[in-house]
C-alpha positions in Angstrom: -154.9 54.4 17.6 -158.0 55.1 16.4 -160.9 52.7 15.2 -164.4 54.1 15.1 -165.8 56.8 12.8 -168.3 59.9 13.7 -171.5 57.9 15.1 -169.0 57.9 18.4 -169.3 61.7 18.4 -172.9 62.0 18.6 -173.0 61.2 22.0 -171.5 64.4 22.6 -174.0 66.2 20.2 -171.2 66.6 17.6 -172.0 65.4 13.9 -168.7 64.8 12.5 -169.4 66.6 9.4 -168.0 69.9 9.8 -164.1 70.3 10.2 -163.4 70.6 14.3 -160.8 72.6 16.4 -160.2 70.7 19.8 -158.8 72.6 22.6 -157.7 71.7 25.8 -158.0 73.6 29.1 -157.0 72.8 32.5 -156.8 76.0 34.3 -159.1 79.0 34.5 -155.8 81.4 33.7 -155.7 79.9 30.4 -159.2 80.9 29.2 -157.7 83.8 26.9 -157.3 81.3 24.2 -161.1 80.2 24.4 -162.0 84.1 24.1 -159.7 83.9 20.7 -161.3 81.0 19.6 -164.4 82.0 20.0 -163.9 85.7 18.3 -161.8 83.1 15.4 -165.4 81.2 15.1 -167.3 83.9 14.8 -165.2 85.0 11.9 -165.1 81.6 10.2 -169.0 81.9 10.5 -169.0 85.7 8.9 -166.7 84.3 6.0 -169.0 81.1 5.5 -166.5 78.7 7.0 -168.2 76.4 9.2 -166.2 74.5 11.8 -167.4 73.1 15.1 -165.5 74.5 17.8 -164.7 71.7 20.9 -163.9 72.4 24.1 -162.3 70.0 26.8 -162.8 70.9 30.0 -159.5 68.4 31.3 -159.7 70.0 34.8 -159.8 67.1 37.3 -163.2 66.2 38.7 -163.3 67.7 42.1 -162.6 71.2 40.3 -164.1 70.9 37.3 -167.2 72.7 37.8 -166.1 76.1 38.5 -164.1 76.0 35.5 -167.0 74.6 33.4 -169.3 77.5 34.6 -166.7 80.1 33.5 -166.7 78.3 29.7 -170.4 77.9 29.9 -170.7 81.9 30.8 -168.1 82.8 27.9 -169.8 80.8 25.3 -173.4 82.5 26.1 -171.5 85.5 25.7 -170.2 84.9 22.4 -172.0 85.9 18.9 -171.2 81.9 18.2 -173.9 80.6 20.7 -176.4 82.9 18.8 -175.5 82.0 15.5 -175.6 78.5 16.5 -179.3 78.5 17.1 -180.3 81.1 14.4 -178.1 78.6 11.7 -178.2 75.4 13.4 -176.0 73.0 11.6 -173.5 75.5 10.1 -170.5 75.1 13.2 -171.2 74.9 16.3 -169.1 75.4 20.0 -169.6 72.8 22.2 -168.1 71.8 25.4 -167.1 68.2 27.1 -166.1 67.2 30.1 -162.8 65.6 30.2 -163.0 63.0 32.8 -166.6 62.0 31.5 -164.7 60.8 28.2 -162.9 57.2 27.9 -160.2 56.9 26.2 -161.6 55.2 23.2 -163.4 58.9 22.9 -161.0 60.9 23.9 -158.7 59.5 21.4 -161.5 60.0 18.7 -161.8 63.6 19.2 -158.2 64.0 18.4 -158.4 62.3 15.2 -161.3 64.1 14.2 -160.1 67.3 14.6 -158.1 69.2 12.7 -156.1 71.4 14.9 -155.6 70.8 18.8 -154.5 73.3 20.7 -153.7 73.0 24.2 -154.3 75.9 26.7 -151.2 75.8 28.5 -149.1 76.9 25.5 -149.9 79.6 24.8 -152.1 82.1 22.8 -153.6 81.0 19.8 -151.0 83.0 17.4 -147.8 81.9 19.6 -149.3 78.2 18.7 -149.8 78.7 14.8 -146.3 80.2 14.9 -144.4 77.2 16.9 -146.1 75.0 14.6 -145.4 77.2 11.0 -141.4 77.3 12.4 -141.4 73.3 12.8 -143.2 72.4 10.1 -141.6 74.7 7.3 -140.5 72.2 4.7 -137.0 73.7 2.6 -137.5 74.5 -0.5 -135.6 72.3 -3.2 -133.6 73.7 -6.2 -135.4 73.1 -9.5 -134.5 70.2 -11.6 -131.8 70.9 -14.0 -131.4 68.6 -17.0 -127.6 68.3 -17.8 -128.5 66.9 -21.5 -131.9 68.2 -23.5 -133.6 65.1 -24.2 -134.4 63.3 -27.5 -137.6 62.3 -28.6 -137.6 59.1 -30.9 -139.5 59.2 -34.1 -143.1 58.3 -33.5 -144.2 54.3 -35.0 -146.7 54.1 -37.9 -150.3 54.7 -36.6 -151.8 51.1 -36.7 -154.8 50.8 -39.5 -157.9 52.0 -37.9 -161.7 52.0 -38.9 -163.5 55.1 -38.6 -160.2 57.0 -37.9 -161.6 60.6 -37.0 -157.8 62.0 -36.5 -157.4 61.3 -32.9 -158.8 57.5 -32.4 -160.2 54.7 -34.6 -161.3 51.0 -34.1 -158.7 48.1 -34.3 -158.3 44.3 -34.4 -162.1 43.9 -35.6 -163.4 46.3 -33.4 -162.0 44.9 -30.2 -159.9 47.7 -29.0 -160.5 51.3 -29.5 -157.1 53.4 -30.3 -156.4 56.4 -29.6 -153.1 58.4 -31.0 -151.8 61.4 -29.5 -149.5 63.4 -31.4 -147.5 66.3 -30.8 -150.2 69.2 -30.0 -153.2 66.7 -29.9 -155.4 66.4 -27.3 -159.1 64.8 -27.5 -161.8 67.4 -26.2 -162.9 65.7 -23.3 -161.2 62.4 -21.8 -162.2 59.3 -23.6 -161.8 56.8 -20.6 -162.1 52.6 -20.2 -164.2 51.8 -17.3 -162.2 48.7 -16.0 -164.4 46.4 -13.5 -165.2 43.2 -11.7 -168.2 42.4 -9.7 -166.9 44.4 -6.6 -163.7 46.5 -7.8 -162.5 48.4 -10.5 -161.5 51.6 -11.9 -161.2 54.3 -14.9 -158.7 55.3 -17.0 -158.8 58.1 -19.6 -156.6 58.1 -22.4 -153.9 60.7 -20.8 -153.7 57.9 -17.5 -156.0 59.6 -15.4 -159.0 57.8 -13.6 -159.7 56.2 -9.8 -160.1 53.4 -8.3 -162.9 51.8 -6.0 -163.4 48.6 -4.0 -167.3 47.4 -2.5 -168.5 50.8 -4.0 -167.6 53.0 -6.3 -168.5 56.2 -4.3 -168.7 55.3 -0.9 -165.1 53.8 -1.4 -162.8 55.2 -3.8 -159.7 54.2 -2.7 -158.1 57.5 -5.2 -160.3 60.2 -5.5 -163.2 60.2 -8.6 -163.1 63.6 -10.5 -165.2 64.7 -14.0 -163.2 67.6 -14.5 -163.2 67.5 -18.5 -160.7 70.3 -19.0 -158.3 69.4 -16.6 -158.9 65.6 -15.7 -156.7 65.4 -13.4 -154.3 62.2 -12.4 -154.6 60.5 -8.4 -152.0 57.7 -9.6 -149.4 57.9 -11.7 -146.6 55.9 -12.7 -142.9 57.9 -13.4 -139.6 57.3 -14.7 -136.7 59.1 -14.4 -133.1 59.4 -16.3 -130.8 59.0 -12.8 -128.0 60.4 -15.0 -129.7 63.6 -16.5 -132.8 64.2 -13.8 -135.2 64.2 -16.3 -138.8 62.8 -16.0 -141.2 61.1 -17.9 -144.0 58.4 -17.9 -145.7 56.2 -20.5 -148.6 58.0 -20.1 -149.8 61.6 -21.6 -150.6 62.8 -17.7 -149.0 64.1 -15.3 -146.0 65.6 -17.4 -146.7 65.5 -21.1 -143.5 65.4 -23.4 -144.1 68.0 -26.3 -143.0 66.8 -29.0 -143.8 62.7 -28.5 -146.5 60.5 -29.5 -149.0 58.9 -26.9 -150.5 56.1 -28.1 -153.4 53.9 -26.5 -155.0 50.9 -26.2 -158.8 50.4 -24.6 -160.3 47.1 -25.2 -162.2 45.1 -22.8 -161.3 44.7 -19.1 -158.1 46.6 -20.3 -155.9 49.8 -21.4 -152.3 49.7 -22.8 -150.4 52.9 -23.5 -147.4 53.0 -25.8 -144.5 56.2 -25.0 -141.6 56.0 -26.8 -138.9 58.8 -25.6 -135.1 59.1 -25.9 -134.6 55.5 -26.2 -136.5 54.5 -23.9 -139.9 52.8 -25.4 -142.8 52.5 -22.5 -145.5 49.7 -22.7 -148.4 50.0 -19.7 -151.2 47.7 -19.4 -153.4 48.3 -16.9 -156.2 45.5 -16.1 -158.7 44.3 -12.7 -158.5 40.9 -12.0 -161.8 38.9 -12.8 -162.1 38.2 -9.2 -159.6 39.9 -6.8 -159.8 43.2 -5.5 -156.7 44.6 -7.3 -155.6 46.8 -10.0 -152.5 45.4 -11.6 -150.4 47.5 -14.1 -147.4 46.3 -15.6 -144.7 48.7 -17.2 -142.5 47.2 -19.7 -139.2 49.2 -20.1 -137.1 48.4 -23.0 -134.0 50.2 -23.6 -133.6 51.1 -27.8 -130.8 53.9 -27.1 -127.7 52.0 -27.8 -126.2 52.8 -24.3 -126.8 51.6 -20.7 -128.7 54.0 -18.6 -129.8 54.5 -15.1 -133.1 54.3 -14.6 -135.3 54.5 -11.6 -139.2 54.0 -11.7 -142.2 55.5 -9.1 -145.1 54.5 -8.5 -147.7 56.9 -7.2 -151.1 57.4 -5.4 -153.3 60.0 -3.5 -155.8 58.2 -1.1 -159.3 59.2 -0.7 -160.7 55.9 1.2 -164.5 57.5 1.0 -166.0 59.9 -1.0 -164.2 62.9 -1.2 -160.1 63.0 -0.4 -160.8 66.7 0.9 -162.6 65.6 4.0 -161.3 61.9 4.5 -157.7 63.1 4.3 -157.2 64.4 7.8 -158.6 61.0 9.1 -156.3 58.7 6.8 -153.6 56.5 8.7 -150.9 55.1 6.6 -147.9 52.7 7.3 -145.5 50.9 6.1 -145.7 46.9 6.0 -142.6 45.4 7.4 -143.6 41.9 5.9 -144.3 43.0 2.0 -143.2 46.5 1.8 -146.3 47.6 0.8 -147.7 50.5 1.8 -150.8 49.7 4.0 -153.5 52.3 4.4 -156.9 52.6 6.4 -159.9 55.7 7.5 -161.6 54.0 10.5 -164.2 57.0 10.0 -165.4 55.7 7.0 -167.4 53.2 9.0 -168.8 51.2 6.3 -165.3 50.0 5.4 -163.5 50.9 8.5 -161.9 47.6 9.1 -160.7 47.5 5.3 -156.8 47.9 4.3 -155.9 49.9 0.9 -152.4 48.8 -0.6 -149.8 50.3 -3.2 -147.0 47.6 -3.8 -144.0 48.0 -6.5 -144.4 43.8 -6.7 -141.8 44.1 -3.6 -138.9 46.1 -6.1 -139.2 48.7 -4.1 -136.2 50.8 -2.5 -137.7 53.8 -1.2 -140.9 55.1 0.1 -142.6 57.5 1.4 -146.6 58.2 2.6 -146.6 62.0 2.7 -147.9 63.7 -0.4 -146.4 67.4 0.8 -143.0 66.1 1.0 -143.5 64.1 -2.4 -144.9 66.7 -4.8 -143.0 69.5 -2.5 -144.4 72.6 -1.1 -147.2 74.1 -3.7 -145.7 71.6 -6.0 -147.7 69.5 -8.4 -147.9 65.9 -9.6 -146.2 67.0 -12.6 -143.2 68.3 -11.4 -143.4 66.3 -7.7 -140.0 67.7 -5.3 -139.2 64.1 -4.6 -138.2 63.3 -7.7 -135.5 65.8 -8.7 -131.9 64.8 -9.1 -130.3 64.1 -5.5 -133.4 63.6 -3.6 -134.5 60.9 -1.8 -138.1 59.6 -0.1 -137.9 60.4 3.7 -139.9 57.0 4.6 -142.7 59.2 6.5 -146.0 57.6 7.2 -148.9 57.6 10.0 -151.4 59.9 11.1 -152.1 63.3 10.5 -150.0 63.6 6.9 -150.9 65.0 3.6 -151.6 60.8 2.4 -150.4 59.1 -0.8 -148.1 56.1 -1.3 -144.9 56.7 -3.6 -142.8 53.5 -4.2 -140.1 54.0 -6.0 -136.8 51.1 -7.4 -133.3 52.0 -9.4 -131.7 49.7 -11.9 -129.2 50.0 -14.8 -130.6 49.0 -18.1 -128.1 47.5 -20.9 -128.7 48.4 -24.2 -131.1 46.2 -25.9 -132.4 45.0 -22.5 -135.9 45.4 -21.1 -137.3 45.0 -17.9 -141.4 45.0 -16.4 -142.1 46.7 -13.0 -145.5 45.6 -11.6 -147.7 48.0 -9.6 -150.5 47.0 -7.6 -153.4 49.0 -6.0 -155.7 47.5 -4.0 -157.9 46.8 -0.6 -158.7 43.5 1.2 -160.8 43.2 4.8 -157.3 43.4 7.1 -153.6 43.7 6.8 -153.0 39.4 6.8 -155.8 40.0 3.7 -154.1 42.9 2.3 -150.7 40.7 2.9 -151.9 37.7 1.2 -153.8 39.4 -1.5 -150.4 41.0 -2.4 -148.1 37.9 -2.7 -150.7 36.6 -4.3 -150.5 39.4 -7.7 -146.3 39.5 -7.5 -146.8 36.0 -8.1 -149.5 35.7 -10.8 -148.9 34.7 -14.4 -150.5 38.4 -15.5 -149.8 37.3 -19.6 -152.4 34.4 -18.6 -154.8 36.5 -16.2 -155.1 38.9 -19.6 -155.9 35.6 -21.5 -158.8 34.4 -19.0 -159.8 38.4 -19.1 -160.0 37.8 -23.3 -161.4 34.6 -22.5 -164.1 36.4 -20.6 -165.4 39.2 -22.5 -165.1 36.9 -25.5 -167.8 34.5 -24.3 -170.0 37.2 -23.2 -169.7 39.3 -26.5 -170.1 36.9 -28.4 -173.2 35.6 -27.7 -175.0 38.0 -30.1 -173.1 38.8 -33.5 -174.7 40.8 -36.0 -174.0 41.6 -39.7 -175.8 44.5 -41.0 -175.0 47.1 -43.9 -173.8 49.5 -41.2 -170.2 48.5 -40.1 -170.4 50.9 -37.3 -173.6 49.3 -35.7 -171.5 45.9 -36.3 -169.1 47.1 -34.1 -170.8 48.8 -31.2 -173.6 46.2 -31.1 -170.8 42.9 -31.8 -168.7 44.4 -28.8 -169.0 47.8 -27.6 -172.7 48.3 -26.2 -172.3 44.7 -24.2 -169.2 45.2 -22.7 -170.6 48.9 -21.6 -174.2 47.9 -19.9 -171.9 44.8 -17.6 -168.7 46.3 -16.9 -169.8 50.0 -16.0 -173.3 50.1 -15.7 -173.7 46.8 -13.9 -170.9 46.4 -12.0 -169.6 49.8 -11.5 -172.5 52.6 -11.9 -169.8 54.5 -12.4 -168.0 56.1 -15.5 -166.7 60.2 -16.3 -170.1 61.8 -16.0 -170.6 60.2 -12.3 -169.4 58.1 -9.3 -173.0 56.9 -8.5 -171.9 53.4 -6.6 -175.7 52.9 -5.8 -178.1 50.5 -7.3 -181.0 51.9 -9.1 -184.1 50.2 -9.0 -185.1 51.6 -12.2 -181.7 51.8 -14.0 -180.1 48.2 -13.5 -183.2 46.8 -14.2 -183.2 48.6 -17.9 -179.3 47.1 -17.8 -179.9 43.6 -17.4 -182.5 43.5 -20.0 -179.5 43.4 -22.4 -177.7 40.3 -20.8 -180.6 38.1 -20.9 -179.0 36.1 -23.8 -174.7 36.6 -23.1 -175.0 36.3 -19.2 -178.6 35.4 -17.9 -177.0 34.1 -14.5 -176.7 38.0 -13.9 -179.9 39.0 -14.7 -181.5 36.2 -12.6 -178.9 37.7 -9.9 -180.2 41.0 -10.1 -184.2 40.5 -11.0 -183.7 38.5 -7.3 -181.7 41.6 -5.7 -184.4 44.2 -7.1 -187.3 42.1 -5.4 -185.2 42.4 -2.2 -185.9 46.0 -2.3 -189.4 45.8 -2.4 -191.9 46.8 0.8 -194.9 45.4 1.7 -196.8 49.2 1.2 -196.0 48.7 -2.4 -192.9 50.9 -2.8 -189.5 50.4 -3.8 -185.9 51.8 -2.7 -185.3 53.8 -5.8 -181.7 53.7 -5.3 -179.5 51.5 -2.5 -175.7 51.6 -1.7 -173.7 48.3 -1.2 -173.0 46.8 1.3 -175.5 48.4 4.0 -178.6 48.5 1.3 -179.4 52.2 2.8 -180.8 54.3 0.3 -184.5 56.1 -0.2 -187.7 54.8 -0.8 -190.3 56.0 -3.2 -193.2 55.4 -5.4 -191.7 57.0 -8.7 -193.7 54.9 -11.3 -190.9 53.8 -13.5 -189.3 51.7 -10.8 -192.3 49.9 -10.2 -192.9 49.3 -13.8 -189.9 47.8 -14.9 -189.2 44.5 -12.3 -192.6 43.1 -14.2 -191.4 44.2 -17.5 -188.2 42.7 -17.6 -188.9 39.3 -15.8 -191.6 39.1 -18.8 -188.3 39.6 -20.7 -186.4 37.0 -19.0 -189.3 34.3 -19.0 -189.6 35.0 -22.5 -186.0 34.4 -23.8 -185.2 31.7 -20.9 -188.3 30.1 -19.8 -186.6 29.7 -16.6 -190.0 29.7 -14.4 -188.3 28.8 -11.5 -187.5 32.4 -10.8 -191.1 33.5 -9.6 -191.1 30.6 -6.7 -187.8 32.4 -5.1 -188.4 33.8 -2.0 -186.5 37.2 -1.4 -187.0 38.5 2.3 
């Protein structure tokens, strides 16, 4: 029920940064568990865990205060009260009156904390144990292929310039390959950055990445990671063998076939990836629409193996809805949406987006479902053997508050020989569920083979506004394609790519950026030379960096900001003579 995020705490002198424990009280027999909570405190603080500690006096008003005085007198006796103002700021104990609280705060206490204990049951091990006993998920039997599989032989690597054994240039420099034989890997991910003025994601060449929507850090919809040696995978796509059990995808992550070839496509505003295995060849291309906020990936399945088979297909996400899934998790609420069946999810305490809907839809194919990532990748599973996917299983249909989050969306169908077949997947976030609902109809309905054309269309036109022809074939390509397609889709749009998740503007940085698109998109840097002067002050300083869609950021009088708004509308004057720029007024 929940719709406001932590300012609605700091009434009650609670920050909403530190995990809480709630716990209830209504009778003065019960204060045992407050002594254990507050000895538990005091050794989450002498093991550097910091939690705030809340405690609800819920004794009705006329006999509340004798009750308050006996938590007030146990708290002064604790070590945590003394902690709390030797290391203010590293978990606190604090107590609130019960009938003081309306319900809108009572009910956001509960959702911000992460355990709630109530006095009346018990001590504070009989309540970890009741809740261990009904909680313990079964264990499931491993998966037990009844056929070893067969990998098809691998398709002649395309022609590629500058091949240097794992990737090369192709189709005049428009797309960068990569191929991914048996035992290959590149040393660190070699990702697309896929975006649009207000959405996009990343996508390495194994299929890992994230996605965002308004701002890349303040609202990753899957969580953002730079782990080079792992990299690992928030959305995946699987398929499965319904005959044998066995599981694969068309990309390298989560579960990598040993002895098959991965091969992929990044060109701009797209990535394909190519998986042949046991007669099954896998085309994914994965692509933003120029202006929707949605990430559309469509799996082609074609069936080369000379027999029917029974295939079933899953499409998977972990939600993060902020800017770390570790601390927004507990605060996610997802559902399931009896109108697409999509899976509809929000985190009111991400108050910058609260009101905002995320989606995962299977372009409405799907059969089964299910929103709780512990039952989907199984107890201390992983996403590349996930529980819900072994032979015999099924997805419970569990969603709402207080889960593990993801989406999994899974559809079954028999596949002749010679046939194929294209599952859509679409991730995405709109400003409310009839948004969310419309915005998904929407992309099942789409021509996607002529939203790829307006996509080539588009980087085309920008692109190829400067060509060059040098000696150096390499410069060619990088300048003709490359370094354009770079400075508007990640450093313009999403100020984001492997090495960070930044989101903000820089005053200094985007400035530098639209230098370049003076000639192949000079609406944008009129755009932004117009948005810098916004971030002026009267003093004479600057906000050296701002996040979307608040503007709160830091001001400063760093030298290089201020330098570079002259320099590059001296650029801009220059190569456009546009001098209606300098009579905009920008409050």
């Amino acid at each position: 029920r929940n719709e406001r995020g932590a300012p609605g705490l700091w009434a009650h002198g609670i920050s909403g940064d530190l995990p809480i424990v709630l716990v209830r009280i209504d009778e003065a027999e019960d204060l045992d568990i407050v002594r254990q909570l507050l000895r538990a405190h005091e050794y989450w603080r002498l093991k550097l865990l910091d939690v705030d500690l809340v405690i609800v006096n819920e004794h009705g008003a006329t006999y509340a205060q004798h009750l308050h005085d006996s938590l007030e007198a146990l708290v002064r006796a604790s070590q945590s009260r003394t902690l709390q103002e030797s290391h203010p700021g590293q978990g606190g104990v604090f107590i609130v009156r019960g009938e003081q609280l309306t319900d809108a705060d009572r009910t956001l206490l509960q959702t911000a904390a992460r355990a709630v204990l109530l006095s009346r049951r018990g001590s504070l091990a009989d309540q970890v144990i009741r809740l261990e006993r009904t909680e313990k998920i079964a264990a499931r039997p491993p998966t037990v292929a009844i056929r070893p599989s067969i990998s098809t032989p691998a398709e002649p690597r395309p022609e590629l310039e500058f091949f240097n054994g794992l990737g090369g240039f192709a189709d005049n420099g428009r797309e960068y390959v990569t191929v991914l034989g048996p035992g290959q890997s590149t040393p660190a991910p070699w990702l697309n950055v896929i975006a649009n003025p207000s959405f996009g994601f990343q996508v390495s060449e194994s299929g890992s990445g994230y996605t965002w929507s308004g701002n890349s850090r303040e609202n990753q919809l899957t969580p953002w990671s730079n782990d080079p040696v792992s990299d690992p995978i928030s959305e995946a796509i699987y398929v499965r063998d319904d005959d044998t059990g066995e599981v694969w995808g068309p990309t390298a992550l989560p579960i990598r076939s040993a002895e098959s070839t991965y091969v992929v496509h990044h060109g701009a505003g797209y990535s394909r990836f190519e998986h042949q295995r046991d007669g099954i060849q896998l085309s994914l291309v994965q692509f933003a629409d120029l202006d929707d906020p949605v990430k559309v990936s469509v799996l082609t399945i074609e069936n080369r193996s000379g027999r029917a088979r029974r295939l079933s297909v899953t499409a998977y996400a972990e939600w993060a809805l902020g800017t770390s899934r570790s601390a927004s998790a507990p605060l996610i609420v997802t559902d399931h949406d009896a109108d697409t069946g999509a899976i509809f999810v929000r985190n009111p305490w991400n108050t910058e987006f609260a009101g905002r809907i995320a989606f995962l839809d299977l372009g409405g194919r799907q059969t089964a479902w299910t929103a709780d990532r512990t039952e989907f990748l199984g107890r201390n599973g992983d996403a590349s053997r996930p529980a819900g996917l072994d032979r015999g299983s099924r997805l419970l249909e569990a969603s709402g508050a207080g889960l593990d989050p993801c989406a999994a969306l899974q559809t079954s169908f028999e596949l002749a020989a010679g046939a194929r077949t294209t599952v859509q997947v679409l991730l995405g976030e709109a400003g409310d569920r009839p948004a969310a609902g419309a915005l998904i109809r929407k992309s099942r309905a789409a021509d996607h083979t002529a939203t790829l054309r307006d996509i080539a269309k588009f980087w085309d036109d920008v692109q190829g506004a400067i060509q060059v022809r040098t000696p150096d074939r390499s410069l060619d390509i990088m300048v003709n394609r490359w370094l354009t397609y770079q400075t508007l889709a990640c450093r313009l749009w999403a100020r984001a790519a492997f090495y960070q998740a930044g989101g903000a503007y820089g005053f200094r940085d985007q400035l530098q950026d639209v230098i370049a698109l003076v000639t192949p998109k000079r609406e944008l840097t009129r755009e932004h030379l117009l948005r810098a002067a916004g971030h002026q002050f009267p003093e004479g300083d600057v906000q050296h960096w701002w996040h979307p869609p608040t503007g709160r950021g830091v001001r400063t009088r760093i030298s290089d900001d201020r330098v570079w708004l002259p320099y590059t509308v001296d650029r801009y004057l220059a190569v456009t003579g546009d001098r209606s720029v300098l009579d905009e007024m920008v409050p």
